[in-house]
N, C-alpha and C positions, 0 to 999 in steps of 0.2 A: 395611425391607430396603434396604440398598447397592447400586450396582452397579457390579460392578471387571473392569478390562479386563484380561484374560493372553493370554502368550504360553505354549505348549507344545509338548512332542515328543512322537512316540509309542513304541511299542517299536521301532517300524522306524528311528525316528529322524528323521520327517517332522513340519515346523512347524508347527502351524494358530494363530492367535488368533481373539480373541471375547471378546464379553462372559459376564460369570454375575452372579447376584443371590442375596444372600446375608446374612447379620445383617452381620457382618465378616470381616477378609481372613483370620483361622484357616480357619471355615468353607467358604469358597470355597476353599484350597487344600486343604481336606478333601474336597469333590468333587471339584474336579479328580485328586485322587490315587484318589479310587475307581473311576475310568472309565481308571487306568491310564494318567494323563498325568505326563507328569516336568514340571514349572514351570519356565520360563523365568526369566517375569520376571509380577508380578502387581502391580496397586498401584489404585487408585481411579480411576471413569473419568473424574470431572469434573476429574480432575489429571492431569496432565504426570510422568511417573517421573521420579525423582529421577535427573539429569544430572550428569556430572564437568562441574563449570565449573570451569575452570583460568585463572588468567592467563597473557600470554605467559611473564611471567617464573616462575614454576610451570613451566609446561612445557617452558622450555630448562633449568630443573634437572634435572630429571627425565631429560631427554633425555641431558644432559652426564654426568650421575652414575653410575659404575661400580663399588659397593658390595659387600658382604656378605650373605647373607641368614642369620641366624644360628638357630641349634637356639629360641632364644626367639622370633626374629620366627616360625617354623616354626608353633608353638606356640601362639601366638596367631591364626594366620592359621586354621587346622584349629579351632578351638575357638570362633571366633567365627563361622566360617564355618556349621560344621555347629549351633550353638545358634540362628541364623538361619532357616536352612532349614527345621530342625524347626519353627519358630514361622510355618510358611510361607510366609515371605516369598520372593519370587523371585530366580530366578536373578540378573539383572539390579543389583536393588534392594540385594541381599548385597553383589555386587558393587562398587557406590557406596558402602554403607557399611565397607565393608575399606576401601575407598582413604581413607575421611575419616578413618579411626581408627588408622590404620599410620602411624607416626613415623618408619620406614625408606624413604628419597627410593627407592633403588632397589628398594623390593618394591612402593612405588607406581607407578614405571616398569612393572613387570611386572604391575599388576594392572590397568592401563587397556591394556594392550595384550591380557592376554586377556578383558578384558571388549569390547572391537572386537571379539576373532574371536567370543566367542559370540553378538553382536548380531546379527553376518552368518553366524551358524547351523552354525558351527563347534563340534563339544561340546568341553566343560569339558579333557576329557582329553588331546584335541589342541592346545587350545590352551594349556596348560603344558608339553606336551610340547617347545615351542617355548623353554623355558628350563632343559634340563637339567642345570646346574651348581646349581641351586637347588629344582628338585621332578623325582628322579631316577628310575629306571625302576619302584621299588616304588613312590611316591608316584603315578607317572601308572598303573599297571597295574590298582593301586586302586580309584582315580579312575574305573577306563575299568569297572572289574567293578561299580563301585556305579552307576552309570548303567546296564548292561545290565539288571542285575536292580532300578532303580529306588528304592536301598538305601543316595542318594549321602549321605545326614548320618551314616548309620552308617558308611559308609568314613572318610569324614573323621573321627569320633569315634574310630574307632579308629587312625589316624592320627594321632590329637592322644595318644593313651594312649600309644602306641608311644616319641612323639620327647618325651613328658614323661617317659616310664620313661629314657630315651638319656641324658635332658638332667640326671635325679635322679645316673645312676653318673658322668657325667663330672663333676659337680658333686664327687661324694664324691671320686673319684679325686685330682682337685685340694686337695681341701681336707686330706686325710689326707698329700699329699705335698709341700705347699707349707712344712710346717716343718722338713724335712727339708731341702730348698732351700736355706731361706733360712740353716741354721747353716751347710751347706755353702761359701756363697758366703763369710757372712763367718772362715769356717777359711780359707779360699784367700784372702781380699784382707787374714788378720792376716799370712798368710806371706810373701805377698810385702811387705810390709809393711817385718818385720823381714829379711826378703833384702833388700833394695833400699835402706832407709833406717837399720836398726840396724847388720847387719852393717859393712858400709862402715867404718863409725863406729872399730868395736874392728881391724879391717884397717888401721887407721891406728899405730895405739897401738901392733902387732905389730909392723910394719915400722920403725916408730920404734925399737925393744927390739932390735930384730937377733937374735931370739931364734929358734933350730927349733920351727917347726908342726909340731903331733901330725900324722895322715894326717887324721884326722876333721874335722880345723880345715881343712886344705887342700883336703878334696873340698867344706867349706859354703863358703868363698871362691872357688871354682871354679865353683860354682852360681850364690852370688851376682855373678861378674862376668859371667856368662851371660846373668843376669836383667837387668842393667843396661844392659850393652854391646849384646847380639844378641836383645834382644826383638822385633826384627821378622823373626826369624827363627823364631820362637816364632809367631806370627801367621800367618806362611805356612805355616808347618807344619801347625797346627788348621784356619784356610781351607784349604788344601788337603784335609785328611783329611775336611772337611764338604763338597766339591766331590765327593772320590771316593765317600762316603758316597751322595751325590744322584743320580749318577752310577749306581750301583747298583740303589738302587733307581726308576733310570725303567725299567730294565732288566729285561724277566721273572724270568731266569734270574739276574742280582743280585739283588734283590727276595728270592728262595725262599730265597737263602741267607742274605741277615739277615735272614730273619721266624726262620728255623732257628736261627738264632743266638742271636736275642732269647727263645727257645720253649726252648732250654735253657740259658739264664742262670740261675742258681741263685737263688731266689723269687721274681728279675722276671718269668721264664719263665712259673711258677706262674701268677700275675698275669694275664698278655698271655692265656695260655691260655683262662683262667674269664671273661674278656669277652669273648674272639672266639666262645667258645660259647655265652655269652648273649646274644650280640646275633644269632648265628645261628637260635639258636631262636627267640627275640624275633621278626625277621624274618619266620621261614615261616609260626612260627604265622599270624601276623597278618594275611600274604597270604594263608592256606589260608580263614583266617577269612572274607575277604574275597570269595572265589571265585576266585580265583585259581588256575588248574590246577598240579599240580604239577610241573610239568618246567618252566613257565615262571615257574615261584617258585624254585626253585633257580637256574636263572640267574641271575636276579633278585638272590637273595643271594649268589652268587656272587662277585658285584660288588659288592655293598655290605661284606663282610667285609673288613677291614682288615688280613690277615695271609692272603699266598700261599699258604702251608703249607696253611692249612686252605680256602682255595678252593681246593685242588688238590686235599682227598677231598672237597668239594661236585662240583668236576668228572666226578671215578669215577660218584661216586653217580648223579648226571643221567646221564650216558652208559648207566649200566647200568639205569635206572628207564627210559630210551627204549627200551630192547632188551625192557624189561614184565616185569625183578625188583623186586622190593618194593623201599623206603628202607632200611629195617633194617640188611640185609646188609652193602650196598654201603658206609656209613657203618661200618659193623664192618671190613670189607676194607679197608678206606685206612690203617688207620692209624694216623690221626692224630685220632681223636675219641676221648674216654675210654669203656671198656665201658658207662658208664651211660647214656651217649647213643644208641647204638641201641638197649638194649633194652627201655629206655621208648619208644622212638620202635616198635620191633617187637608192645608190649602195644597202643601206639596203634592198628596196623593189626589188630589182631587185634581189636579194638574197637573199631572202626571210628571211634576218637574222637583220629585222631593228633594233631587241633590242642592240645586239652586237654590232653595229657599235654607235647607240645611246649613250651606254657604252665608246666608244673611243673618241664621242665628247666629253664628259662628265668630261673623265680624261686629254683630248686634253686642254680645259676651266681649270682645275684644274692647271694645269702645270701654265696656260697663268696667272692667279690671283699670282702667287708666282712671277712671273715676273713682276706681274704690282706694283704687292708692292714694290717690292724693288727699284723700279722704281721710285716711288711716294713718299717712304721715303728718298729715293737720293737727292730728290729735296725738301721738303719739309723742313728739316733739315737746311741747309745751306739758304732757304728764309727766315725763321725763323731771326736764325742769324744776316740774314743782315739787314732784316726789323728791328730788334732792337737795332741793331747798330746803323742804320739809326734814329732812334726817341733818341735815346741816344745823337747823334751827333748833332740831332736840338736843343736838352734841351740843354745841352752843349755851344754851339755857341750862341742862345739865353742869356746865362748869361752871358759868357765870354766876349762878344762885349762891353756891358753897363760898367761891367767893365772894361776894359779895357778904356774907354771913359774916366770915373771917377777919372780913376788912372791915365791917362794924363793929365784932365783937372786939378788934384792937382797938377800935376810935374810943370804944365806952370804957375802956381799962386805963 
């Protein structure tokens, strides 16, 4: 038999350590979880827990460094954390090993600063709460419901399901629209292309002929000395339009009107739609899962939904679930949710199984965004296409006309 030294809390949330004896540290953090202790921190007594030793210069990186924490670093942090824990390693010791094994300078900044606050008996929950631009009101709510009920590797687990399901559609999102992009950019830099360096060319040749331009030849020379002459006025234009754009939406009430905008653009709409309501339901599920009461899981998603519009029937709905009418309803009253969203959510409460069925709309929406893409790059593609066939075909016609004019009026001379 071993004997390993832990720190623990109890449901009140008061410290005690001590020794236990035990084959190995599984074991010992099997008793201590049967007596209803949460683990600190647990490690062997004839040793020293494992310590951040940093050098200075480590530490003023660290300090200096103002980063990203991204849906990957998110995903690793939840997945390693919580496979830890269950292996019952301590609070503490998880702790030290996220910092050795995280490549991101600033998600290590943030993990020795809440591994301090939980040394000095601060829980987990508070002290990330301490970095909200990086683990946000569902991440600490989570957090705070798996330490009440003692259940913190399964929060985290589902934690890590959540932001790997997040990270699968943005993944898809990108990749089903990144070819679309990229014929677009290069339609737009062949046109100006031939605006700016072919036209010019044959504008020379006309003016030499002293010949009358068709209109069609005069509005593309008209263009092209637009492009050439006044393209910084062309730049203030777009920055401007992307200042008022920003502008808007920091704005509530700009905001509501281009999610509204975006929500009825003909199959982007589609689109924006079928993710804002899967990451909605994604969301509550996962809180409800988690214990999370219901009125402060709608908040909750509230704020994490990424289109006004539809936080604006999550608002209804909360307002009128605090007055103590069902979700159902109040989600049918707004709006703006599709009928099959409350009344899977409505079967939910009637059996008593709303996370479940939340779950079905969730991956119900998943399915529908894999459809809407391929949908949307069907047609996307082939307008493309023809839209620069189409501008191809006016440059084209535009030159060839005058010519042709030219090359008559020498035949008949």
């Amino acid at each position: 038999m071993a004997s390993f030294k832990y720190v623990v809390k109890d449901r009140s949330g008061k410290t005690s350590q001590g020794f236990i004896e035990a084959a190995n540290m599984g074991e010992a953090a099997a008793k201590l979880r049967q007596d209803n202790y949460f683990i600190v921190q647990l490690g062997p007594a004839d040793k020293k827990s494992a310590v951040l030793t940093k050098s200075a210069k480590q530490q003023t990186q660290e300090n200096s460094v103002r980063g990203k924490v991204n849906l990957k670093d998110k995903i690793f942090f939840t997945k390693q954390f919580y496979v830890m824990l269950r292996a019952g390693m301590g609070m503490i010791v998880c702790l030290n090993n996220l910092y050795e094994q995280t490549e991101n300078l600033y998600l290590r900044h943030i993990i020795t600063e809440i591994r301090k606050d939980v040394e000095s008996g601060v829980p987990l929950s508070t002290a990330l709460a301490k970095f909200p631009k990086v683990f946000n009101g569902m991440f600490v709510n989570m957090i705070e419901a798996g330490e009440a009920s003692g259940k913190l590797d399964l929060s985290l687990q589902r934690l890590n399901d959540f932001f790997e399901r997040e990270y699968n559609l943005k993944k898809k999102i990108i990749g089903a629209l990144i070819y679309p992009a990229i014929i677009c950019v290069v339609a737009v830099a062949v046109v100006i292309i031939l605006l700016t360096f072919v036209v010019p060319t044959f504008v020379n040749i006309f003016a030499d002929s002293g010949a009358q331009l068709p209109g069609i030849t005069r509005a593309l020379v008209m263009v092209s000395d637009i492009l050439r002459n006044y393209w910084y006025l062309l730049m203030v234009f777009v920055i401007g339009l992307g200042l008022v754009y920003k502008v808007m939406g920091n704005n509530p009430k700009g905001r509501e009107k281009l999610d509204q905008f975006w929500i009825n653009f003909p199959q982007v709409g589609d689109l924006i739609e079928k993710v804002v309501i899967s990451r909605f339901a994604r969301t509550l599920a996962t809180l409800l899962d988690s214990g999370v009461p219901l009125l402060q899981s709608l908040e909750i998603v509230q704020r994490a939904v990424s289109n006004a519009v539809i936080a604006r029937g999550i608002r209804h709905a909360a307002t009128s679930v605090n007055q103590g009418t069902g979700l159902a309803r109040p989600l049918l009253e707004s709006g703006v949710f599709p009928v099959m969203v409350p009344q899977m959510v409505a079967i939910g409460e009637d059996t008593g199984d709303i996370n479940h069925m939340l779950e079905e709309v969730a991956d119900y929406y998943d399915k529908e965004v894999s459809y809407a893409l391929e949908n949307l790059t069907a047609m996307i593609e082939p307008l493309i296409i023809v839209g620069l066939g189409g501008v191809v075909a006016f440059i084209v016609a535009a030159i060839m006309l005058p010519m042709f004019d030219i090359s008559t009026g020498a035949t008949l001379r």
